[in-house]
C-alpha positions in Angstrom: -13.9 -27.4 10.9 -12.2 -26.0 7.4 -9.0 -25.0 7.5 -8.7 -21.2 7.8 -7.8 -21.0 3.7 -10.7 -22.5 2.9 -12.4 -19.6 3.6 -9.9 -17.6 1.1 -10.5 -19.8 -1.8 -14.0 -20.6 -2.0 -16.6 -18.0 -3.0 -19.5 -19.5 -1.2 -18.3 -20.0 2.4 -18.2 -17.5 4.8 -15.2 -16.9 7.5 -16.3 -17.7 10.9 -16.4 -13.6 11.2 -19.1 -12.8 8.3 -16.3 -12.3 5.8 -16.4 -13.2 1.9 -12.9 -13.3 1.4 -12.5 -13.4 -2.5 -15.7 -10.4 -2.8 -13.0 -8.2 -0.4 -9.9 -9.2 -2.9 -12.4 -8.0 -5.7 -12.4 -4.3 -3.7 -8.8 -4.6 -3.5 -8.1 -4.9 -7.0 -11.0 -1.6 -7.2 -8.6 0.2 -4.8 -5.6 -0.6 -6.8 -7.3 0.8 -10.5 -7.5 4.3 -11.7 -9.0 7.4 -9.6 -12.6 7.3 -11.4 -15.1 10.2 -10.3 -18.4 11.5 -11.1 -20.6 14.7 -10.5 -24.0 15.4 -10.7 -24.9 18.8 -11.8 -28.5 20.4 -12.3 -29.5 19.0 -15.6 -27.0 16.0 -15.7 -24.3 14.1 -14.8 -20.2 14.4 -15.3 -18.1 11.4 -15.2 -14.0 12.1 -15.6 -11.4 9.4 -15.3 -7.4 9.1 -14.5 -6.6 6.9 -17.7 -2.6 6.2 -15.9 -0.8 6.1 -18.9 2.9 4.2 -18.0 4.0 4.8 -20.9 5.0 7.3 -23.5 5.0 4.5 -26.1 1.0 3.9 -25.1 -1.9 5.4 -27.1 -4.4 7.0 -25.4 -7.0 6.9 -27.1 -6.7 2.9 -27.0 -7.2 2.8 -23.5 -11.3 3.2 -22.9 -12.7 3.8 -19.3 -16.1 5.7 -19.8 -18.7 3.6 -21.7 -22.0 4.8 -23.3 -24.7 2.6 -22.1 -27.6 4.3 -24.1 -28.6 7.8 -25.1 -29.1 8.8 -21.4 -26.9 6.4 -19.5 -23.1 6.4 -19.6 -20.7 4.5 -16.7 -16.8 5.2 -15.8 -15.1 1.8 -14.3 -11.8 1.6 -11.8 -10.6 -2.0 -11.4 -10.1 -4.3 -14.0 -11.5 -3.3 -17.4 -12.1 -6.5 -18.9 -14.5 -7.5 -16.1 -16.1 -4.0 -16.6 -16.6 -4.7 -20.2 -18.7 -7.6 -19.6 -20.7 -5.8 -17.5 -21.1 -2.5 -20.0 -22.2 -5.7 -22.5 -25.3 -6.8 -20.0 -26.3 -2.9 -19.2 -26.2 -2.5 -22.7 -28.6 -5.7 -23.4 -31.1 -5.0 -20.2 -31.4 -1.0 -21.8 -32.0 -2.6 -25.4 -34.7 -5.3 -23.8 -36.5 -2.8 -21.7 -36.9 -0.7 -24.8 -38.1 -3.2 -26.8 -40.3 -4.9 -24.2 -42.1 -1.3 -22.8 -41.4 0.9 -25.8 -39.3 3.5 -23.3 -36.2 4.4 -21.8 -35.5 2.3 -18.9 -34.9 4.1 -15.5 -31.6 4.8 -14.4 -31.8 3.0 -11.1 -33.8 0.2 -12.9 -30.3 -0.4 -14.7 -28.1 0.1 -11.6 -30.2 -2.8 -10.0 -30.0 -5.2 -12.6 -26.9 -4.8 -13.3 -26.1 -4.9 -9.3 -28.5 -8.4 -9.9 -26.2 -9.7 -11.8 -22.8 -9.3 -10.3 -24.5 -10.4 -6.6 -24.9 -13.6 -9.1 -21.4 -14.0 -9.2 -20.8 -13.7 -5.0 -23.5 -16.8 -4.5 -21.8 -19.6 -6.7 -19.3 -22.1 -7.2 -16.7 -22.1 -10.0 -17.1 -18.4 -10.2 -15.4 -14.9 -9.0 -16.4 -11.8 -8.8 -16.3 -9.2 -11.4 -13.0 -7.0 -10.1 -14.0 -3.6 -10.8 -16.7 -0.9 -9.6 -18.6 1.2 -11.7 -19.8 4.5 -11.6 -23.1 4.4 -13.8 -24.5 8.1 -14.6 -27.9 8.4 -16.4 -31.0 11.1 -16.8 -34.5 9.9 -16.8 -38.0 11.5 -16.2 -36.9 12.0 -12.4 -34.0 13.6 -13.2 -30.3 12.7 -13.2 -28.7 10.4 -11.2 -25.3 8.9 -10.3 -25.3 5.5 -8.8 -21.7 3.6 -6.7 -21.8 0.1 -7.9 -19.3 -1.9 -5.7 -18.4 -6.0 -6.7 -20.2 -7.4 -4.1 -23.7 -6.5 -5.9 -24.1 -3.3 -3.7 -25.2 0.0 -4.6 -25.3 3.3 -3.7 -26.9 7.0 -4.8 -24.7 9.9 -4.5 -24.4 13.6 -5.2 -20.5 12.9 -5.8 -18.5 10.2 -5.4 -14.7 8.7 -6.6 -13.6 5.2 -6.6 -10.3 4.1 -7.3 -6.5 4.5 -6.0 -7.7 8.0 -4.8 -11.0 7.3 -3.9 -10.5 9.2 0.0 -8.7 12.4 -1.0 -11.6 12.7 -3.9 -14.2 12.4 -1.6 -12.6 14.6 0.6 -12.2 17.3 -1.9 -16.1 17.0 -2.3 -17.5 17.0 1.1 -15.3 20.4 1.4 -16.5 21.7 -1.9 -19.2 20.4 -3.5 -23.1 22.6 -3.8 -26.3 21.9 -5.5 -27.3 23.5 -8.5 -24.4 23.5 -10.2 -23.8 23.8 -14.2 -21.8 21.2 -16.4 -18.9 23.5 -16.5 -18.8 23.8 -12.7 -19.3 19.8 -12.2 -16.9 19.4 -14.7 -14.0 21.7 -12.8 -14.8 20.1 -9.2 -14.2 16.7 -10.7 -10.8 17.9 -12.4 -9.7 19.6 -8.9 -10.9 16.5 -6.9 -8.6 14.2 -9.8 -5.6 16.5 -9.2 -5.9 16.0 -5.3 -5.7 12.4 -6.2 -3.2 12.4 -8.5 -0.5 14.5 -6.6 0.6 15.9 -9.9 -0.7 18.0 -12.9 -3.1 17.0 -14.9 -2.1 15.5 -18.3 -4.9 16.3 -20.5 -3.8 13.0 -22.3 -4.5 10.7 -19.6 -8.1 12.4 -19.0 -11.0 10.9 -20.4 -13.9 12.5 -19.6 -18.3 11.8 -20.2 -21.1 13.9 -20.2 -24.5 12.4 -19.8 -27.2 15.6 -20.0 -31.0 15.5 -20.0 -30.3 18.1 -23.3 -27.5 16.6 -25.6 -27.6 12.9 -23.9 -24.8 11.1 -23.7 -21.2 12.2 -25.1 -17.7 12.1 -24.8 -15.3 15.0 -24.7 -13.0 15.4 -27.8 -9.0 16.3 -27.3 -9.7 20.0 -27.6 -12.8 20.2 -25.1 -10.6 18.1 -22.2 -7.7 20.4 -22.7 -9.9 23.7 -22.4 -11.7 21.9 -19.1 -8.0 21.3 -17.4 -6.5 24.8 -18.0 -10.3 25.9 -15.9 -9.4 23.8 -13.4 -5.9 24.7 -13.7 -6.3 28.1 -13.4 -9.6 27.9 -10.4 -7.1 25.9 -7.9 -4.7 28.8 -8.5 
């Protein structure tokens, strides 16, 4: 029988109990990253994230957390950014193919599955680990929109609302309480801010905030300076 670190170091054994040792040290390092949620709304999807800036000698802007996939997908990432990147990369490829292969948009949960595919790839063999971050991916199609949980270990996961991150619990907690269908991109975009702040345990910083808007109108955009700072001092003033 292996010693019991054998189990910790190699990927493709499993502990005696079921357990994948190095796929439960990639959630770990999700727990650790930024407070990253995401909203659905009537005729898209809003996707804000808690950039943690440590330092008054950082840029902000430097720092990127919500990715634009395509016109009508867009994805937020909590965990290790690098890793996330090389996954933005392959989402961004399997859109392009699919659009070149079947002249159309590929479906949102199409995406979330390959992509999903493709980091389950990285749980299955030797020499590799998996990628350390989760990814919120947020997209509009001809069924509507959609926001899709993507967690390191391949899964996935179809929600209404959801947070991952640091602050993932006292999010989703704020949501259960709070959250309704049928509501507008301003609304969406408030509950998300209020569910941050809960997170946080501090003002919002309308610095730190980066926030994406993926709508079945506009498609995919990001929020300039002006825009984030007139969404925080709504949410500001609805918790008060």
């Amino acid at each position: 029988m292996q010693p019991a670190q054998m189990y910790d170091r190699a990927i493709t054994v499993f502990s005696p109990d079921g357990r994948l040792f190095q796929v439960e040290y990639a959630r770990e390092a999700v727990k650790r990253g930024t407070t990253t949620v995401g909203v659905r709304y009537e005729d898209g999807v809003v996707l804000i994230v808690d950039k943690r800036i440590s330092s008054d000698l950082v840029d902000p802007e430097s720092i990127e957390k919500i990715f634009r996939i395509d016109d009508h997908l867009g994805c937020a990432t909590s965990g290790l950014v690098a890793d996330a990147r090389v996954l933005v990369d392959r989402a961004r490829m399997d859109s392009q193919l699919n659009r070149l292969t079947y002249d159309e948009d590929i479906t949102v949960e199409t995406l979330v599955k390959k992509t999903c595919d493709f980091k389950q790839n990285y749980t299955q063999y030797g020499g590799v680990r998996p990628f350390g971050t989760a990814l919120l991916i947020a997209g509009v199609d001809h069924t509507g929109p959609h926001l899709f949980e993507t967690d390191p270990s391949g899964a996935l996961m179809a929600y209404k609302a959801s947070a991952i991150g640091a602050g993932r619990s006292d999010v989703m907690d704020h949501f259960e309480r709070n959250f309704e269908d049928g509501l507008d991109a301003d609304a969406a975009t408030t509950l998300g801010l209020e569910g941050l702040e809960h997170a946080t345990e501090g003002d919002l910083t309308p610095a730190s905030i980066e926030i994406g808007l993926v709508d079945a109108e506009d498609a995919f955009s990001k929020f300039t300076r002006d825009e984030i700072e007139d969404a925080v001092d709504r949410a500001t003033e609805s918790a008060s």
